[in-house]
C-alpha positions in Angstrom: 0.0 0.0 0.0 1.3 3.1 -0.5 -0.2 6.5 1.6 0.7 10.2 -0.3 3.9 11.8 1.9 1.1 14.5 1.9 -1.3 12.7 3.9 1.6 11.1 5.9 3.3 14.2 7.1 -0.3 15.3 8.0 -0.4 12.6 10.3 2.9 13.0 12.0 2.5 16.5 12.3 -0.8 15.5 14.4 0.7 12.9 16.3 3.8 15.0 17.0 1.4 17.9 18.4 -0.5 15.2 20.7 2.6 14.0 22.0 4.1 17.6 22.8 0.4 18.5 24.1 0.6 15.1 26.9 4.1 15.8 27.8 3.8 19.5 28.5 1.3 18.4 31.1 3.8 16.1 33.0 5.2 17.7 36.3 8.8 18.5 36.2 11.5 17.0 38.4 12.4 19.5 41.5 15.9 20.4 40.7 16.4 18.5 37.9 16.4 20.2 34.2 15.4 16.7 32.5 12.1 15.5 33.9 9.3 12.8 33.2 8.0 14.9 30.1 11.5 16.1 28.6 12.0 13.0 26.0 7.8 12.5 24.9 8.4 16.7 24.4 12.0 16.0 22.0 10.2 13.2 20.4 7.1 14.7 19.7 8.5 17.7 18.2 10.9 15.7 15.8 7.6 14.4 14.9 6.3 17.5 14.0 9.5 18.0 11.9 9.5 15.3 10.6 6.2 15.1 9.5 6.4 19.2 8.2 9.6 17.8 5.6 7.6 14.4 4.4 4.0 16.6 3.8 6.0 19.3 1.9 7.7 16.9 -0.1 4.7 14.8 -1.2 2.7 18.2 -1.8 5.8 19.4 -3.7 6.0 16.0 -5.9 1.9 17.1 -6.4 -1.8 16.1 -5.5 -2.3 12.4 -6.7 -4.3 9.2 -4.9 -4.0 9.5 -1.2 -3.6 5.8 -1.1 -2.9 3.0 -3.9 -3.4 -0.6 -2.7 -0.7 -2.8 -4.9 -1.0 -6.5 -4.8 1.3 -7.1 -2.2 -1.2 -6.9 0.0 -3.8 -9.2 -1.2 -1.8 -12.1 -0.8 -3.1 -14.2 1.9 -0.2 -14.6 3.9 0.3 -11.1 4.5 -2.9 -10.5 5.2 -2.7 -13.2 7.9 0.6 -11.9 9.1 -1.0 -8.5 9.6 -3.7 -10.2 11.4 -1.6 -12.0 13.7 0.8 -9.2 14.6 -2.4 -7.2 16.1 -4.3 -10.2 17.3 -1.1 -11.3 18.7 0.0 -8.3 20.3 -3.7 -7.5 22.0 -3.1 -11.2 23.5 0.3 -10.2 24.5 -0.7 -7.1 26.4 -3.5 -8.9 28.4 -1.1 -11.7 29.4 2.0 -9.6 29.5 2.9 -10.5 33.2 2.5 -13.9 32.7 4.2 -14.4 29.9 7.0 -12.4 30.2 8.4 -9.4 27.6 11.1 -12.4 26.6 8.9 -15.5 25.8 6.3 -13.6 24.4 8.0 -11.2 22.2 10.3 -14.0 20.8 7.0 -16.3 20.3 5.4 -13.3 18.3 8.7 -12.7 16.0 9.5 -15.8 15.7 5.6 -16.7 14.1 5.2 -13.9 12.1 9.0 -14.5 10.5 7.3 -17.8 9.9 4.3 -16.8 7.9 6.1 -14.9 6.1 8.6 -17.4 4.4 11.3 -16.9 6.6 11.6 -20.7 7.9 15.4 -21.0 8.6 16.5 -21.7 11.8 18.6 -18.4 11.0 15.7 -16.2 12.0 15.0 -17.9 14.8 18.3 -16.7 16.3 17.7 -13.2 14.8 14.0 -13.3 16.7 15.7 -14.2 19.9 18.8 -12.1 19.9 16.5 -8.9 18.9 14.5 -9.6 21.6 17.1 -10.2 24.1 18.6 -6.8 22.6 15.9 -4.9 23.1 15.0 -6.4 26.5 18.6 -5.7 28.1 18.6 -1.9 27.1 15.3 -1.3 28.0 15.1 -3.3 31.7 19.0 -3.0 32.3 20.1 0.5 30.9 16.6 2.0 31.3 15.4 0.6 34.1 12.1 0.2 32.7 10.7 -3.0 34.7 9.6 -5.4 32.3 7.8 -8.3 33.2 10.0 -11.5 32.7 7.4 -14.1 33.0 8.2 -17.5 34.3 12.1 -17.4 33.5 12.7 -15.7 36.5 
């Protein structure tokens, strides 16, 4: 599918503002110049950057179809591999503590690498080294507590 950069950057620009609108409303940190609300603000406005150099850009290239569908996206297997990442990660947030951020996003890769075609046991490891990746910076440099399930 393919969205006009127009009608893109018209969404990031409106996502951006919601973000920056949110974090303005998050109390600041007593003495401290970075608080809760200091990286939703930075993202928000590259959003609104962002967005501002993809809409100008698509209205510069001109006006065409806001959206063209190509047949990429009426094969069944992508269809089903769209399905399953949103059915999948609805049933991952509702069973997030029990599962764990480790089993459950590795379970979720791992299948939707499998529907679509990529069956070696090479993507397996990718699946399960991203997900390791991703949970060590975020629970162990961050310090965001994610749930590890029953592995721990």
């Amino acid at each position: 599918m393919r969205i006009h950069d127009g009608l893109l950057g018209l969404l990031f620009i409106v996502l951006g503002a919601c973000v920056i609108w949110q974090a303005a409303s998050f109390p600041s940190m007593p003495g401290q110049a970075i608080g809760p609300g200091t990286f939703p603000l930075v993202f928000g406005v590259m959003f609104v950057i962002g967005g501002a150099i993809i809409g100008r850009a698509g209205l510069a290239a001109g006006m065409g179809r806001l959206a063209t569908f190509n047949e990429g996206w009426r094969h069944r297997d992508r269809a089903l591999a769209a399905f399953v990442a949103v059915i999948g990660t609805l049933v991952l947030a509702i069973f997030f503590e029990q599962v764990g951020f480790l089993i459950g996003g590795a379970v979720l890769l791992i299948a939707l690498y499998m529907l679509l075609g990529h069956r070696s046991p090479r993507w397996i490891v990718v699946s399960l080294v991203f997900v390791g990746a991703v949970y060590y910076g975020m629970a162990k440099l961050l310090l965001v507590p994610l749930p590890t399930g029953p592995l721990f």
